[in-house]
mmCIF entry with sequence, helices, sheets and N, C-alpha, C, O atoms, coordinates in Angstrom:
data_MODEL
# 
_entry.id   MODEL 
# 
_entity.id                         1 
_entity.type                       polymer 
_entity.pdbx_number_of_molecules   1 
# 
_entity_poly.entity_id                      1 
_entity_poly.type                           'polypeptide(L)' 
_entity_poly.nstd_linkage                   no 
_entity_poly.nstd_monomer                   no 
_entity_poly.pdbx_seq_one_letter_code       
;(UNK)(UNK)(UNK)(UNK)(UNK)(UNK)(UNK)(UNK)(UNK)(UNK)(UNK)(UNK)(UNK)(UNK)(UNK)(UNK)
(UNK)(UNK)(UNK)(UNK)(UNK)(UNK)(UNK)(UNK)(UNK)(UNK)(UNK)(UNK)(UNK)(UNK)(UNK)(UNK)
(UNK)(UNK)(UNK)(UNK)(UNK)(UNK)(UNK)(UNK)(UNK)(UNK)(UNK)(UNK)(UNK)(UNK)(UNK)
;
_entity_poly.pdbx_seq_one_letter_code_can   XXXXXXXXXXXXXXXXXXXXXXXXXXXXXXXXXXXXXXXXXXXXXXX 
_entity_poly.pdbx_strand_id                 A 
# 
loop_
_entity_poly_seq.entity_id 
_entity_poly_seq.num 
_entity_poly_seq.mon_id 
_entity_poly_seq.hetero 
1 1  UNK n 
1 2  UNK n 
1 3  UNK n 
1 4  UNK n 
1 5  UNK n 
1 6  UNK n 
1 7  UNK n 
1 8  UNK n 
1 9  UNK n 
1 10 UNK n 
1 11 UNK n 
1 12 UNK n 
1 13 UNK n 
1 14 UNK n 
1 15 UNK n 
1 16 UNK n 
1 17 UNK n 
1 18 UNK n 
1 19 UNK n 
1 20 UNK n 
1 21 UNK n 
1 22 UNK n 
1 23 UNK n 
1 24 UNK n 
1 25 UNK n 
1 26 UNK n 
1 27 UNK n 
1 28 UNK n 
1 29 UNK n 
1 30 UNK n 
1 31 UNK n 
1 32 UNK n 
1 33 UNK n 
1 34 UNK n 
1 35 UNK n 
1 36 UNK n 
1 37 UNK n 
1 38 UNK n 
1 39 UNK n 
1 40 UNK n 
1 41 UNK n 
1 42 UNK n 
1 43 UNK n 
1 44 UNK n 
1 45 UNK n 
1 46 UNK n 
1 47 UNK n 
# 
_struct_asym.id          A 
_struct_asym.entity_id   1 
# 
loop_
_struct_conf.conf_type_id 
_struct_conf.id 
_struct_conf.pdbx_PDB_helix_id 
_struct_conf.beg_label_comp_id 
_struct_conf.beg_label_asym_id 
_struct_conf.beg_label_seq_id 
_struct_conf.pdbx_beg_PDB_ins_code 
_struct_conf.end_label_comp_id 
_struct_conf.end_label_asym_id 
_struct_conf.end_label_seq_id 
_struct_conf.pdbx_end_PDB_ins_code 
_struct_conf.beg_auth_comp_id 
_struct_conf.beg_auth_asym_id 
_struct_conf.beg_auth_seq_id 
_struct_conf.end_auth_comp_id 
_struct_conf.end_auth_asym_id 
_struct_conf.end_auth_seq_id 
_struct_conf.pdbx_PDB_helix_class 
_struct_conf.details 
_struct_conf.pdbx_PDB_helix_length 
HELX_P HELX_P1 AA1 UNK A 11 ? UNK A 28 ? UNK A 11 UNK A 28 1 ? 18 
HELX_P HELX_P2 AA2 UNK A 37 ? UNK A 42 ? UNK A 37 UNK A 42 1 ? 6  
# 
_struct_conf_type.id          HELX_P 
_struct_conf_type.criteria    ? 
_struct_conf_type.reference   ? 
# 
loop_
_atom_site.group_PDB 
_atom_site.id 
_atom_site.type_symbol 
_atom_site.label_atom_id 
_atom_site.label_alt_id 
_atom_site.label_comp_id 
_atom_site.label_asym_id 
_atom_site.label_entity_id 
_atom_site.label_seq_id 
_atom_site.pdbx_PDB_ins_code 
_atom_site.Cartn_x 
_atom_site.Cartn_y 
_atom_site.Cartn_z 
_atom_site.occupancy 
_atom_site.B_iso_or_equiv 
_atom_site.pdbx_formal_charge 
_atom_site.auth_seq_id 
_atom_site.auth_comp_id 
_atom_site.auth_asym_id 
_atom_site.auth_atom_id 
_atom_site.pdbx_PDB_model_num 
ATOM 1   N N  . UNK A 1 1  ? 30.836 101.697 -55.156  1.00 0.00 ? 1  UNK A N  1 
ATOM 2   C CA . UNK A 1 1  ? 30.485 100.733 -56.176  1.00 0.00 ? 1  UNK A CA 1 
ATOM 3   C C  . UNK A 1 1  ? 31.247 99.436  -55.900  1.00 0.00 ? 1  UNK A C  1 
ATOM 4   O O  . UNK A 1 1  ? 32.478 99.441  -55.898  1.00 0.00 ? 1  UNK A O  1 
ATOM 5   N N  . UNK A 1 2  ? 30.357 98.032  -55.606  1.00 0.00 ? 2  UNK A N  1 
ATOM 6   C CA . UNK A 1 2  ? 31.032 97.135  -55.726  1.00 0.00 ? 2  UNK A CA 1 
ATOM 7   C C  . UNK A 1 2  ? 31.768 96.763  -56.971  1.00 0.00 ? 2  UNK A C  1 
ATOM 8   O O  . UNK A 1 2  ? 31.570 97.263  -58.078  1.00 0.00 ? 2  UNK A O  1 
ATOM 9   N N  . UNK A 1 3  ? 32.679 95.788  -56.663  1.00 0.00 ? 3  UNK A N  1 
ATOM 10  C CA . UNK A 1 3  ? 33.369 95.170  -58.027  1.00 0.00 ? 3  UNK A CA 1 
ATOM 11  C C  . UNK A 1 3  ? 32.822 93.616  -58.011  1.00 0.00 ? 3  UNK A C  1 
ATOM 12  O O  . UNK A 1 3  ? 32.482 92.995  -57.004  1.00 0.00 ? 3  UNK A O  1 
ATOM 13  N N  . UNK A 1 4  ? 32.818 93.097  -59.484  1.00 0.00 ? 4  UNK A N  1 
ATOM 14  C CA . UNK A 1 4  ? 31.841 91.858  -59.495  1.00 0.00 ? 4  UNK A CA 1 
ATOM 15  C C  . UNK A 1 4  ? 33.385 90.843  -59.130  1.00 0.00 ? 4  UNK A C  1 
ATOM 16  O O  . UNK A 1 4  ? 34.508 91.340  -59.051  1.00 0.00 ? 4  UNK A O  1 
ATOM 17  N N  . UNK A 1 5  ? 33.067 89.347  -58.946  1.00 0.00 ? 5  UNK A N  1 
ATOM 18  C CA . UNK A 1 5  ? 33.753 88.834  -58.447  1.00 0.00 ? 5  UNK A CA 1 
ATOM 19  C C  . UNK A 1 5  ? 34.364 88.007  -59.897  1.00 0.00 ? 5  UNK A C  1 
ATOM 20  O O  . UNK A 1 5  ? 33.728 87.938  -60.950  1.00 0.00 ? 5  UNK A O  1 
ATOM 21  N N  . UNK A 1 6  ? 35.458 87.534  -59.714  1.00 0.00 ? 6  UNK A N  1 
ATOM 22  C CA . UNK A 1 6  ? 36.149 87.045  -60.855  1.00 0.00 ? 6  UNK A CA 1 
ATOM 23  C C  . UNK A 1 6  ? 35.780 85.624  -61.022  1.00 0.00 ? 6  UNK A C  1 
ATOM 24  O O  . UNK A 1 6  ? 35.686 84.877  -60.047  1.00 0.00 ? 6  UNK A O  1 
ATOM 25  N N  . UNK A 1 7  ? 35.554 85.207  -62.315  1.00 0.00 ? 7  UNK A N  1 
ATOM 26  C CA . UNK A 1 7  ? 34.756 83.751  -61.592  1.00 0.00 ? 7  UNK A CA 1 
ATOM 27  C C  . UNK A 1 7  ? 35.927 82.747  -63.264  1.00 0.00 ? 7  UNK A C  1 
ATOM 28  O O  . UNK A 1 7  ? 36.817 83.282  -63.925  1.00 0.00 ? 7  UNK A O  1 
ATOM 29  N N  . UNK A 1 8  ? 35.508 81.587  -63.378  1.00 0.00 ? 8  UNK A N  1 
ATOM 30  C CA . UNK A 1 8  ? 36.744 80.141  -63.662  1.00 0.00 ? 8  UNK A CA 1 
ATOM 31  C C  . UNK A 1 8  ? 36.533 80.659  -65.241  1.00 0.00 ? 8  UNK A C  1 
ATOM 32  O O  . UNK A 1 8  ? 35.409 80.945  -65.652  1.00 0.00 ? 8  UNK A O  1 
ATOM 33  N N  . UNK A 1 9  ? 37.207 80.710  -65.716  1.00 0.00 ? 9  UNK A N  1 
ATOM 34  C CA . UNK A 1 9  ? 37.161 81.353  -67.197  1.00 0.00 ? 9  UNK A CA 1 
ATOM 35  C C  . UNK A 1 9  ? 36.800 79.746  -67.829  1.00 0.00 ? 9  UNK A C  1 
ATOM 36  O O  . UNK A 1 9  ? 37.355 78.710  -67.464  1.00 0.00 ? 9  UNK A O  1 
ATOM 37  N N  . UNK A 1 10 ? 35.705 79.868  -68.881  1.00 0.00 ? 10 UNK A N  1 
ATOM 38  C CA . UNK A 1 10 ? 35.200 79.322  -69.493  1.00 0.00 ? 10 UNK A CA 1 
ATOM 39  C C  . UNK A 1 10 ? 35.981 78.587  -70.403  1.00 0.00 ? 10 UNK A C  1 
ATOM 40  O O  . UNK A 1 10 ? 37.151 78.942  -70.541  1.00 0.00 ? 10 UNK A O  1 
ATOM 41  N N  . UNK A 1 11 ? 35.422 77.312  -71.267  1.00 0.00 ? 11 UNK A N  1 
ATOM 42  C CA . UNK A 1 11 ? 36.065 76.057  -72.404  1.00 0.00 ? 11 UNK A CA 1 
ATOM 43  C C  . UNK A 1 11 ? 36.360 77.372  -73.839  1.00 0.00 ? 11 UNK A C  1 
ATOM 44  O O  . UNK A 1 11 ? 37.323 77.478  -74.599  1.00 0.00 ? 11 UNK A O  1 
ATOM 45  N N  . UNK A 1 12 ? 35.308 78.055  -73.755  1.00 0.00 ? 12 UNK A N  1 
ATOM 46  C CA . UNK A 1 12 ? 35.554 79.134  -74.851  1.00 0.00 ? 12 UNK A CA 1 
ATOM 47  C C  . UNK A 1 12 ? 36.738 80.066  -75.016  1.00 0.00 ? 12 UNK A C  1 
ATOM 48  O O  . UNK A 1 12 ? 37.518 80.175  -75.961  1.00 0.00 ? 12 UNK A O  1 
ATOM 49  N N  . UNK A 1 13 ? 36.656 80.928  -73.473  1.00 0.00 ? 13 UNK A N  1 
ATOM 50  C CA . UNK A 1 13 ? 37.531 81.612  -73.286  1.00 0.00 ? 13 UNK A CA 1 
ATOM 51  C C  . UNK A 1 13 ? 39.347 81.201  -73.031  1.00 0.00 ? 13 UNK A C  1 
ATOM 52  O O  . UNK A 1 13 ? 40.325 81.946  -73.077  1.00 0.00 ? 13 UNK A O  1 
ATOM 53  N N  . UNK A 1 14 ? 39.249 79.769  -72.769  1.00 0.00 ? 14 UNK A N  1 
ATOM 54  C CA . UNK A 1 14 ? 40.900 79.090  -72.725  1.00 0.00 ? 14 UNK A CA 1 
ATOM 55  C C  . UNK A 1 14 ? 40.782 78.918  -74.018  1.00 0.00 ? 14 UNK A C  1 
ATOM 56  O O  . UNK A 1 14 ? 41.977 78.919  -74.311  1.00 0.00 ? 14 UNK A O  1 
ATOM 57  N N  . UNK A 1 15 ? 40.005 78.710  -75.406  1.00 0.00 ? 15 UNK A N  1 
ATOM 58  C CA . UNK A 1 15 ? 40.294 77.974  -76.655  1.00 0.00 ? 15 UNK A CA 1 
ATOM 59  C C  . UNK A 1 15 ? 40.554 79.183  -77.199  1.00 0.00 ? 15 UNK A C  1 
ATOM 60  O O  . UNK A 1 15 ? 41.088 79.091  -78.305  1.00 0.00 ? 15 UNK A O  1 
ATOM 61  N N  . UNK A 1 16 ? 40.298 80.690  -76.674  1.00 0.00 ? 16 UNK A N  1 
ATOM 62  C CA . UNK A 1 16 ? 40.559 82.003  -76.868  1.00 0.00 ? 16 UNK A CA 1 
ATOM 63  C C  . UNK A 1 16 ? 41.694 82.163  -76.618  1.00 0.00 ? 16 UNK A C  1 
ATOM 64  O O  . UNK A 1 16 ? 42.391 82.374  -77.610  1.00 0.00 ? 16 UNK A O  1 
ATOM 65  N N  . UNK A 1 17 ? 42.329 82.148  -75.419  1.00 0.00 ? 17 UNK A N  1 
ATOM 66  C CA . UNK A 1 17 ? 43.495 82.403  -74.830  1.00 0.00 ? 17 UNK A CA 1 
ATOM 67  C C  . UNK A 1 17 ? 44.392 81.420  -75.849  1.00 0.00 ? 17 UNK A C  1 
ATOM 68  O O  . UNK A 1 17 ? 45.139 82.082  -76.569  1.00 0.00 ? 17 UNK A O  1 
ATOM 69  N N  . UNK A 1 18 ? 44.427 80.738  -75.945  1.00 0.00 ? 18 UNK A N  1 
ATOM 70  C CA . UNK A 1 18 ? 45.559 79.841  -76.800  1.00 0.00 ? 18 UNK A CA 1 
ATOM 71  C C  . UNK A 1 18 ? 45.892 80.511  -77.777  1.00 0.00 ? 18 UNK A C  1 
ATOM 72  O O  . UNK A 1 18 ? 47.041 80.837  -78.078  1.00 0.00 ? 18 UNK A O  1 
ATOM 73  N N  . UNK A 1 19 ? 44.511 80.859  -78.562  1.00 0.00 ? 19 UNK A N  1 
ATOM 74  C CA . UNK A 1 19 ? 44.406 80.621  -80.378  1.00 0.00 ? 19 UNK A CA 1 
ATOM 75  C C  . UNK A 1 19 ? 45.514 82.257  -80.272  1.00 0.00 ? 19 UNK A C  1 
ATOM 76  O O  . UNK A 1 19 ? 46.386 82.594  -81.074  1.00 0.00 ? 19 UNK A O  1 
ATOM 77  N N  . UNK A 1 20 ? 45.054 83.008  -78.984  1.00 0.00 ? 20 UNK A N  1 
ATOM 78  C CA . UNK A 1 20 ? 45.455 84.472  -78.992  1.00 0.00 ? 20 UNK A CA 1 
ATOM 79  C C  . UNK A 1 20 ? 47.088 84.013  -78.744  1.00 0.00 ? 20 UNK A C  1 
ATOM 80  O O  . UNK A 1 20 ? 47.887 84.743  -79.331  1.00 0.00 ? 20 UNK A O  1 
ATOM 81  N N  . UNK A 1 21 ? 47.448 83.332  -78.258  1.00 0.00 ? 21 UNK A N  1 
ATOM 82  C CA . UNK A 1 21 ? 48.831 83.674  -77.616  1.00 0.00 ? 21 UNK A CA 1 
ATOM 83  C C  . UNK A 1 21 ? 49.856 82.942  -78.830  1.00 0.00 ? 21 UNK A C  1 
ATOM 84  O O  . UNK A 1 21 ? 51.050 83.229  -78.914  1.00 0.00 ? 21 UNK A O  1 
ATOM 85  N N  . UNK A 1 22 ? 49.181 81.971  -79.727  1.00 0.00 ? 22 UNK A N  1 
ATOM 86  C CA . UNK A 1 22 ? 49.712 81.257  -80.976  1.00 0.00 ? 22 UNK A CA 1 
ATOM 87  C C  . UNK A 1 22 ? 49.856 82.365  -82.034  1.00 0.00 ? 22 UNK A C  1 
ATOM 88  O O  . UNK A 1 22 ? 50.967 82.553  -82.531  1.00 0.00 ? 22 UNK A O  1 
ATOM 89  N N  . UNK A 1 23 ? 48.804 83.109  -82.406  1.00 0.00 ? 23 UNK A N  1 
ATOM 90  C CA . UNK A 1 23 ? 48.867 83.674  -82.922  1.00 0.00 ? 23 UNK A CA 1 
ATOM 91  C C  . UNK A 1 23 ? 49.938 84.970  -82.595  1.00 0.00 ? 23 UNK A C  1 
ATOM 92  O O  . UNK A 1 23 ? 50.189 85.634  -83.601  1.00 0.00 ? 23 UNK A O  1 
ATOM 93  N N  . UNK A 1 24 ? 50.362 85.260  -81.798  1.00 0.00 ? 24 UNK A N  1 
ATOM 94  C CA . UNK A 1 24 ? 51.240 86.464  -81.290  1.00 0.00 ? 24 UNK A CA 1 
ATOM 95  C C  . UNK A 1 24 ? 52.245 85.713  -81.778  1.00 0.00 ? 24 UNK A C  1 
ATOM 96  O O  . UNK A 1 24 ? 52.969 86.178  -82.659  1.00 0.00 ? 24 UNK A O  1 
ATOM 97  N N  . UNK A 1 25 ? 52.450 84.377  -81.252  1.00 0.00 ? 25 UNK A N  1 
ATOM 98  C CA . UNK A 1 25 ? 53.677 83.744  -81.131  1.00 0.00 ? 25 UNK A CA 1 
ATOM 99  C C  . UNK A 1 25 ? 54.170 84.015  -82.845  1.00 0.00 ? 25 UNK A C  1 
ATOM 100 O O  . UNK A 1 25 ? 55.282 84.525  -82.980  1.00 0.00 ? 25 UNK A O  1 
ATOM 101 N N  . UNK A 1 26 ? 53.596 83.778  -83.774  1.00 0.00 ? 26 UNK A N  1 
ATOM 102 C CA . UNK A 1 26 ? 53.283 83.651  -84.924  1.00 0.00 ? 26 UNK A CA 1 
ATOM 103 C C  . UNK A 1 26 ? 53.957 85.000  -85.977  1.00 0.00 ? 26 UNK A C  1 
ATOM 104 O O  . UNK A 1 26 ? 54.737 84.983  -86.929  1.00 0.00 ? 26 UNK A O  1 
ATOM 105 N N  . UNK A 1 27 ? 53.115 86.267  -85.160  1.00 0.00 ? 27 UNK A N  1 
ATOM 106 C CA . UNK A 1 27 ? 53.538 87.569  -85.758  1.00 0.00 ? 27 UNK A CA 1 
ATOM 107 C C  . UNK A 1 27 ? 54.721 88.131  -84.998  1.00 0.00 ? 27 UNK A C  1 
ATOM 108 O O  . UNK A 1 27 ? 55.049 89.285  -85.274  1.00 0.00 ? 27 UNK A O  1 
ATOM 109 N N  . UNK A 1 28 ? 55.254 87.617  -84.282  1.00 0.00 ? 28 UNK A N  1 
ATOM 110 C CA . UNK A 1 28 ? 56.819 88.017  -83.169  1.00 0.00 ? 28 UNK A CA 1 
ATOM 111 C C  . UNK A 1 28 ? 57.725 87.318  -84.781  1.00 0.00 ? 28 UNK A C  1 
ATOM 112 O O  . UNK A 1 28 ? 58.555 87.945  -85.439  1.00 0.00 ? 28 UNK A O  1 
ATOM 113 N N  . UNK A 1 29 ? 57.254 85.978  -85.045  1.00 0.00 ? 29 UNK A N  1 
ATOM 114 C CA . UNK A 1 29 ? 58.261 85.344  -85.810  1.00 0.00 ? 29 UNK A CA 1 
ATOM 115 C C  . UNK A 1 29 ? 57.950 86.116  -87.391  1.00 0.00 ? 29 UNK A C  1 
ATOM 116 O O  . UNK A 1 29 ? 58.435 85.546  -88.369  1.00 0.00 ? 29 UNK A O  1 
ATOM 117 N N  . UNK A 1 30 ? 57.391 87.008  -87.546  1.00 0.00 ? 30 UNK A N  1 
ATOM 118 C CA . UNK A 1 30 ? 57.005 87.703  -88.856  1.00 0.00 ? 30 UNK A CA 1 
ATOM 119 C C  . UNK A 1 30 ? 56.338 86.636  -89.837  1.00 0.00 ? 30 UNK A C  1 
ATOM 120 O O  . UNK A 1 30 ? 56.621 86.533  -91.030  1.00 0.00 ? 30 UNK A O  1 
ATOM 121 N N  . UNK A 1 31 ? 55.614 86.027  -89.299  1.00 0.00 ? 31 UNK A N  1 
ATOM 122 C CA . UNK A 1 31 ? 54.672 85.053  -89.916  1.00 0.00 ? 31 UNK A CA 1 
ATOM 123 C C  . UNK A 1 31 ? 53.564 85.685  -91.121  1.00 0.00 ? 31 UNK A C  1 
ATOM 124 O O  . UNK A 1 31 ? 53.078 85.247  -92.164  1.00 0.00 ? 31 UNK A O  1 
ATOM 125 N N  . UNK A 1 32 ? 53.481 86.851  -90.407  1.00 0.00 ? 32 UNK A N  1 
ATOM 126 C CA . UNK A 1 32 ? 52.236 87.359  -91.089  1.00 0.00 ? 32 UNK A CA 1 
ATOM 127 C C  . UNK A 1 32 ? 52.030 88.241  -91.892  1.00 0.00 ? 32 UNK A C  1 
ATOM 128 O O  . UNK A 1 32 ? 52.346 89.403  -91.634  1.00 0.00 ? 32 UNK A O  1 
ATOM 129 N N  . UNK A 1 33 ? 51.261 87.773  -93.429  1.00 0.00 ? 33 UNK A N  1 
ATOM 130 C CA . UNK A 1 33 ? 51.243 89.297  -94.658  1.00 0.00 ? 33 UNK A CA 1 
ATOM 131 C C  . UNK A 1 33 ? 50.734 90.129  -94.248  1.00 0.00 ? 33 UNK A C  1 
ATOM 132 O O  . UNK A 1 33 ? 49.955 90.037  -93.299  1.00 0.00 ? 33 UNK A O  1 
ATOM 133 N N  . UNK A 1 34 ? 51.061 91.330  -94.921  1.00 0.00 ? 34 UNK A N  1 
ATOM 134 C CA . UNK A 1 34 ? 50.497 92.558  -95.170  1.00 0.00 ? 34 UNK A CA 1 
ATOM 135 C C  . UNK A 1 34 ? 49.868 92.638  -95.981  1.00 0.00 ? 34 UNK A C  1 
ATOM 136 O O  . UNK A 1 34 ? 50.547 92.093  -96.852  1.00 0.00 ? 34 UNK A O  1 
ATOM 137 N N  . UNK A 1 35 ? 48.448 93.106  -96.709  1.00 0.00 ? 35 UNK A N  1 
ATOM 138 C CA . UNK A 1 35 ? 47.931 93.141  -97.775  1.00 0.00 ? 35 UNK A CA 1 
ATOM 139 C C  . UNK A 1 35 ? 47.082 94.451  -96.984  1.00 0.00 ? 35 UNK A C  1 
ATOM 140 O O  . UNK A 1 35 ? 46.841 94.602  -95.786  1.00 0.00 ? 35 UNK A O  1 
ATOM 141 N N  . UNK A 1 36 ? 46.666 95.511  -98.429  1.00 0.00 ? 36 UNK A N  1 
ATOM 142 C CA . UNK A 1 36 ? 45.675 96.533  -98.155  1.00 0.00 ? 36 UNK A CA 1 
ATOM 143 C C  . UNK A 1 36 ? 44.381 95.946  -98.223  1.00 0.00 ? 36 UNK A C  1 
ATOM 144 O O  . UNK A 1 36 ? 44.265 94.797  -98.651  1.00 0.00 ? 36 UNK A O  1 
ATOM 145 N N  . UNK A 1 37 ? 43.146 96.770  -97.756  1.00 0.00 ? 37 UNK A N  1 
ATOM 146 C CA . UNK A 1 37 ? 42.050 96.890  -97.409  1.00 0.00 ? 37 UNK A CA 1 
ATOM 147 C C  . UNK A 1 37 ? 41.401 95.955  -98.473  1.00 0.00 ? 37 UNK A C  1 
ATOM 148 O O  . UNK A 1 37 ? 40.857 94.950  -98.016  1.00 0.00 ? 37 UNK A O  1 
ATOM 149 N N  . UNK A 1 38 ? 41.383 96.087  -99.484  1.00 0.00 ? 38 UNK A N  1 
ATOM 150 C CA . UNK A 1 38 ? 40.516 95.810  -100.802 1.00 0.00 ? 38 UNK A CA 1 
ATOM 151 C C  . UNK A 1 38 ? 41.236 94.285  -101.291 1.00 0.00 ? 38 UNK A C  1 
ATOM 152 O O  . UNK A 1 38 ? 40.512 93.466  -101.856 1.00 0.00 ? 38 UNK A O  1 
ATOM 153 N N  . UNK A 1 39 ? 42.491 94.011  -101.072 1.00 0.00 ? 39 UNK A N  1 
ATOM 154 C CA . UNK A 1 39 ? 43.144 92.916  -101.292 1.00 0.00 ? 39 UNK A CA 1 
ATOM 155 C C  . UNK A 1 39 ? 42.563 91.928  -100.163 1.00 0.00 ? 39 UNK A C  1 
ATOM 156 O O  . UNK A 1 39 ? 42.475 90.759  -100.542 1.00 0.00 ? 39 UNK A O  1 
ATOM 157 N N  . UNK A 1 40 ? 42.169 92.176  -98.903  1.00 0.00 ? 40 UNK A N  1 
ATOM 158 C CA . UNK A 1 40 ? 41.829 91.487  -98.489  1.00 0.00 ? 40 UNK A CA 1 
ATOM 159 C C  . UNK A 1 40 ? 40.627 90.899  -97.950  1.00 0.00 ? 40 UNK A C  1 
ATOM 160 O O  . UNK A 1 40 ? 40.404 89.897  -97.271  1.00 0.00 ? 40 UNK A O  1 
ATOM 161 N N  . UNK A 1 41 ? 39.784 91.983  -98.544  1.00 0.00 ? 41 UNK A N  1 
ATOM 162 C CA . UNK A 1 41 ? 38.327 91.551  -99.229  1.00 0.00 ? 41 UNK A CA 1 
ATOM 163 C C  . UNK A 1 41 ? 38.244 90.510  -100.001 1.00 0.00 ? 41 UNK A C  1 
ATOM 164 O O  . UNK A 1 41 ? 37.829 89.417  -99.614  1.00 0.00 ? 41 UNK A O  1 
ATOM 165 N N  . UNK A 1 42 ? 38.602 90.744  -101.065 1.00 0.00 ? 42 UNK A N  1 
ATOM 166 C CA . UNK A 1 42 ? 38.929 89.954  -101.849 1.00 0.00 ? 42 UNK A CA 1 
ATOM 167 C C  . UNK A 1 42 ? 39.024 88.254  -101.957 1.00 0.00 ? 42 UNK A C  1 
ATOM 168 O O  . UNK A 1 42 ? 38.367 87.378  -102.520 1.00 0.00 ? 42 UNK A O  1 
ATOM 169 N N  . UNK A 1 43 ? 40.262 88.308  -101.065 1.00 0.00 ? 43 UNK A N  1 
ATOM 170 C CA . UNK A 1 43 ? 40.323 86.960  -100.482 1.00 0.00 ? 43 UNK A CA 1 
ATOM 171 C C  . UNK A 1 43 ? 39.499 86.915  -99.546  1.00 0.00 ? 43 UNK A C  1 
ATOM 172 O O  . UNK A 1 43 ? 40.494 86.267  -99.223  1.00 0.00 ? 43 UNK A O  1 
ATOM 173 N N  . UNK A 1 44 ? 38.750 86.918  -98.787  1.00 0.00 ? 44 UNK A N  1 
ATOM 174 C CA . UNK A 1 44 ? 37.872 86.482  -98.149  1.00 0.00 ? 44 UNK A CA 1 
ATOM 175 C C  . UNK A 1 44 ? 36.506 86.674  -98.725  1.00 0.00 ? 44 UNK A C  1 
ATOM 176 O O  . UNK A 1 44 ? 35.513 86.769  -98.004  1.00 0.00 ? 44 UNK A O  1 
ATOM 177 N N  . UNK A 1 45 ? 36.470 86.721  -99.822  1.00 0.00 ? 45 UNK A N  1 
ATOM 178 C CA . UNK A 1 45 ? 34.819 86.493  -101.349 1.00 0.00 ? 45 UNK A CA 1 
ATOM 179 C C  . UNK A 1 45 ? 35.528 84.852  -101.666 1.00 0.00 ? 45 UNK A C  1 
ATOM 180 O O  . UNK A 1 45 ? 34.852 83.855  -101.412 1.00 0.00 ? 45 UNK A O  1 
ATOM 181 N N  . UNK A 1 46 ? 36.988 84.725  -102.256 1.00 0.00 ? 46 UNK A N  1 
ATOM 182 C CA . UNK A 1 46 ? 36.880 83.666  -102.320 1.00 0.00 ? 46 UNK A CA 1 
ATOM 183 C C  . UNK A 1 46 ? 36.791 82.126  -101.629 1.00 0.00 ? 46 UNK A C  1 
ATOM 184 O O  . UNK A 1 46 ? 36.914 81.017  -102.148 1.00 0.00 ? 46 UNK A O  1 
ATOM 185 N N  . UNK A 1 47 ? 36.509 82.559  -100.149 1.00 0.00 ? 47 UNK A N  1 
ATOM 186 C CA . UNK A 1 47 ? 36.225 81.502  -99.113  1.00 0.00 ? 47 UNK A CA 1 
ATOM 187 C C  . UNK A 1 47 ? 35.044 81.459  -98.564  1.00 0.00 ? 47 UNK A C  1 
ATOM 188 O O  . UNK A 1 47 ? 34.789 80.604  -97.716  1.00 0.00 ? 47 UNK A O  1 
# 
């Protein structure tokens, strides 16, 4: 089985890579709540 060839990662996929590596950066510094399942439904009805 060939393997496909690796080709220039896309405007999408670098605006991916960032948002991903900010965001890590983000939850390392304990940036980020905890809320259960239904709490965070919730907030996202009101947006």
């Amino acid at each position: 089985m060939k393997t496909k060839k690796q080709t220039k990662p896309t405007k999408d996929d670098l605006i991916f890579y960032k948002r991903t590596e900010e965001a890590w950066k983000r939850y390392e510094k304990g940036e980020f709540i905890r809320m259960d399942a239904k709490k965070f439904l919730k907030m996202l009805k009101k947006l």
